[in-house]
C-alpha positions, -999 to 999 in steps of 0.1 A, spaced: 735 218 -382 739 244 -351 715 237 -326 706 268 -302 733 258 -279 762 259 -306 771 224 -308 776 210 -342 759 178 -353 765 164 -385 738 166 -411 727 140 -437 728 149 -473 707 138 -503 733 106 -508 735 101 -470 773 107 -470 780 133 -442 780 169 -446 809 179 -427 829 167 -463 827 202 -473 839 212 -439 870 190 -441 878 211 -475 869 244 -458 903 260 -440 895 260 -404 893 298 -390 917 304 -362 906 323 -331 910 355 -345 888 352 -376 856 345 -353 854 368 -327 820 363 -315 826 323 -306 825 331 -269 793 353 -269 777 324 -287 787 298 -262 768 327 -232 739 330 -251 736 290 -259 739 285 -218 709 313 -215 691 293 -243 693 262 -227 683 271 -191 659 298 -206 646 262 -222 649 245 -193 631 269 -172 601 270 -204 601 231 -202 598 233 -162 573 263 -160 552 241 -191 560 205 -164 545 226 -134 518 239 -155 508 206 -166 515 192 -133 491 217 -117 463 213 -144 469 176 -137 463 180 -102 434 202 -109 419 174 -136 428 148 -105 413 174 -78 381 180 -100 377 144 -109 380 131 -74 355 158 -66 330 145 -92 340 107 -85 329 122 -43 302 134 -52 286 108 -75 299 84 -42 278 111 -18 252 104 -45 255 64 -45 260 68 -7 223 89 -5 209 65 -25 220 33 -9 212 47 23 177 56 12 176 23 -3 182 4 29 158 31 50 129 16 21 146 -17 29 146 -14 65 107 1 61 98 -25 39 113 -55 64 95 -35 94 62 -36 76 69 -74 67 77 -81 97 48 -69 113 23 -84 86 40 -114 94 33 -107 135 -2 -96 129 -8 -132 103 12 -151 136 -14 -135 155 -44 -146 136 -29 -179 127 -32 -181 166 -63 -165 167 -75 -188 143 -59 -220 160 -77 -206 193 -107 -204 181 -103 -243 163 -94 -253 196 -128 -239 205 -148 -244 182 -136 -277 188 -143 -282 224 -179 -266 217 -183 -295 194 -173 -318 223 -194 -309 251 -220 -301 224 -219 -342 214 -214 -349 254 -246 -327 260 -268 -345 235 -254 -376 246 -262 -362 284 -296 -354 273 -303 -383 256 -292 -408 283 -311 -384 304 -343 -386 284 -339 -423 282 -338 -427 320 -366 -397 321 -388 -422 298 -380 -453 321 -386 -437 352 -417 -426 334 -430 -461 324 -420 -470 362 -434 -443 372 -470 -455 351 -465 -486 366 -463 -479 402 -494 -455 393 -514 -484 377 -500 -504 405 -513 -479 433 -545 -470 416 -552 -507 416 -545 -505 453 -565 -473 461 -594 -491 445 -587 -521 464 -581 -500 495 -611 -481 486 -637 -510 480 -621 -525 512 -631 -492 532 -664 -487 516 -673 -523 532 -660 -512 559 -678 -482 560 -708 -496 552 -706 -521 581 -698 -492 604 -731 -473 592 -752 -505 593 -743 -507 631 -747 -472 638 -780 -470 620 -790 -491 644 -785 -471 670 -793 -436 657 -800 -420 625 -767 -421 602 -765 -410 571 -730 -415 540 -716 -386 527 -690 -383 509 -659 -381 531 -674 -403 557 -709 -404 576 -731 -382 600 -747 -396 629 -776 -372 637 -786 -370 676 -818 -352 677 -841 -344 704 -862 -374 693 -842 -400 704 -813 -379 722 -831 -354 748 -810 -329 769 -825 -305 799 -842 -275 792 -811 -249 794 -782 -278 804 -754 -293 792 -751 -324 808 -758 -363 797 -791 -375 807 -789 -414 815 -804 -424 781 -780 -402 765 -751 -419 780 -766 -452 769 -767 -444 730 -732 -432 733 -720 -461 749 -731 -480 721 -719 -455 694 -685 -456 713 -690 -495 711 -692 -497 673 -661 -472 663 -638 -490 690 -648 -514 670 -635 -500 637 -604 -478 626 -587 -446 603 -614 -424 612 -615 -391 631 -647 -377 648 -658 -341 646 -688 -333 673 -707 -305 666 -737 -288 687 -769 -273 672 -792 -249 692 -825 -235 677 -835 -202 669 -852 -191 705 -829 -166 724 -803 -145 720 -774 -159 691 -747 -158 715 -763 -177 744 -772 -206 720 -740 -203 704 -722 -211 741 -751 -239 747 -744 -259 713 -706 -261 725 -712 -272 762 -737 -297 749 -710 -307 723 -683 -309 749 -701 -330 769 -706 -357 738 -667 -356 734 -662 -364 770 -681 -392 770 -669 -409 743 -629 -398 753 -642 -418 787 -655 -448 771 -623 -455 751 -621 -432 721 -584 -416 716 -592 -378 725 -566 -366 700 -587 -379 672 -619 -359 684 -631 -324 674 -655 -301 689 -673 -270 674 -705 -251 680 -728 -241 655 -759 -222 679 -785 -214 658 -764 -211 624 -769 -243 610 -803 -251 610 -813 -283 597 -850 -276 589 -857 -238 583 -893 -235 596 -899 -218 632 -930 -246 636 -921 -266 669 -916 -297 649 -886 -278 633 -872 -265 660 -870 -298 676 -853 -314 649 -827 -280 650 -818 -288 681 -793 -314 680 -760 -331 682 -742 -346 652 -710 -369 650 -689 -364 619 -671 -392 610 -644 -389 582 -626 -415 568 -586 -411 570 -573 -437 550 -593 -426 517 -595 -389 526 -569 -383 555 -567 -349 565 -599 -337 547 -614 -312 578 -648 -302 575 -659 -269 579 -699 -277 584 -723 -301 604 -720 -321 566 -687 -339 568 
């Protein structure tokens, strides 16, 4: 067989013996009887790099559609990367979202766990000075109650005394009266006694202020029986009746009054524990204008009030 280039290779036959048998019989042509052997050998050198070139050209051409398989593969292999890349990325931006929004659950339940833990803590202490208040105001009410039942005590205890006190100074009270009864008209009231000087037994000049000798007398004794006593304050007050003008018998009843104070600050009495007021024609004691009236009108009364029972009590009237 020939092969495009002119070389010979031997070809099989149907027995497998070797074909170039029939060339061994053929008579070998010289030079001369094949004159186109040397533009076969041109043309086989043209075949072969015309081949050559073919196969080169077809190697570049694959090469290049290789590249261009590689190229566009690489391109689809970047851009399902791009892809994976977009979505990883968006998957961590969820992530990252998802951890922020934990995270600040979690900072907002921190938050009201120490809220909550606070208000425990509060709630707590509330129940503590809630139980030390109650207990507060229980020892509180207990010591309320005893000083209460002292407190009834020391008042059955003193009301016993002010009776005793009491009875003690209505005796002597009564003694006092007795002795002044004696010596002028005296009558109890209820914060003390009046003793009533009238013009019957206690005279004074017609228009004067001063003590007649008599006068002086009674008081002497009067002074005698409440030096003789104590816890009493005298009020004096002076009475006019209802002849002349208001104001002059209003200035008379004090001067007659003042003079009854002095006397008895003189005879011993503490002058601190003596009042004086004037009453003119104000007061009356009997309101008639018959003479007998206006005798008994015009007169001078001694207040006095008892300061142990009823200390402090002032009267306001000629009726202590």
């Amino acid at each position: 067989m020939i092969l495009s280039t002119g070389v010979m290779v031997p070809r099989l036959d149907d027995a497998g013996t070797a074909c170039n048998n029939k060339q061994r019989l053929m008579p070998r042509r010289t030079a001369q009887q094949n004159p186109y052997r040397h533009f076969h050998g041109a043309s086989g050198r043209a075949n072969v790099v015309l081949t050559l070139l073919v196969v080169a050209i077809a190697c570049l051409i694959g090469f290049v559609w290789y590249l261009n398989r590689r190229i566009e593969n690489q391109q689809v292999e970047l851009f399902t990367a791009e892809r994976w890349s977009e979505f990883i990325e968006r998957k961590l931006h969820e992530s990252r979202e998802e951890m922020e929004t934990l995270q600040s659950r979690a900072e907002e339940a921190q938050g009201r766990a120490a809220e909550a833990e606070d208000l425990a803590m509060t709630t707590e202490r509330a129940r503590r000075d809630a139980e030390l208040e109650r207990e507060f105001i229980r020892e509180e009410a207990e010591r309320l109650r005893q000083e209460t039942v002292h407190a009834h005590e020391l008042a059955a205890a003193s009301q016993h005394e002010v009776e005793r006190l009491r009875r003690q100074r209505q005796r002597e009270l009564n003694r006092m009266q007795e002795a002044l009864s004696r010596i002028a008209e005296t009558v109890r009231t209820p914060m003390g006694m009046v003793v009533n000087l009238s013009e019957d037994s206690f005279l004074f000049d017609f228009d004067k202020t001063g003590l007649r000798p008599e006068n002086r007398e009674i008081l002497s004794r009067i002074a005698g029986v409440l030096l003789a006593s104590h816890g009493y304050r005298l009020y004096v007050y002076g009475h006019t009746d209802d002849v002349g003008e208001a104001a002059y018998n209003q200035q008379l009843s004090e001067g007659r009054a003042q003079s009854v104070r002095d006397y008895l600050a003189g005879a011993g009495i503490p002058p601190e524990i003596i009042e004086v007021k004037g009453f003119g024609e104000t007061s009356p004691k009997v309101r008639e204008q018959t003479p007998l009236a206006r005798q008994k009108n015009r007169r001078v009364e001694i207040g006095v009030i008892d300061t142990i029972i009823n200390y402090g009590a002032l009267p306001g009237s000629a009726n202590p």
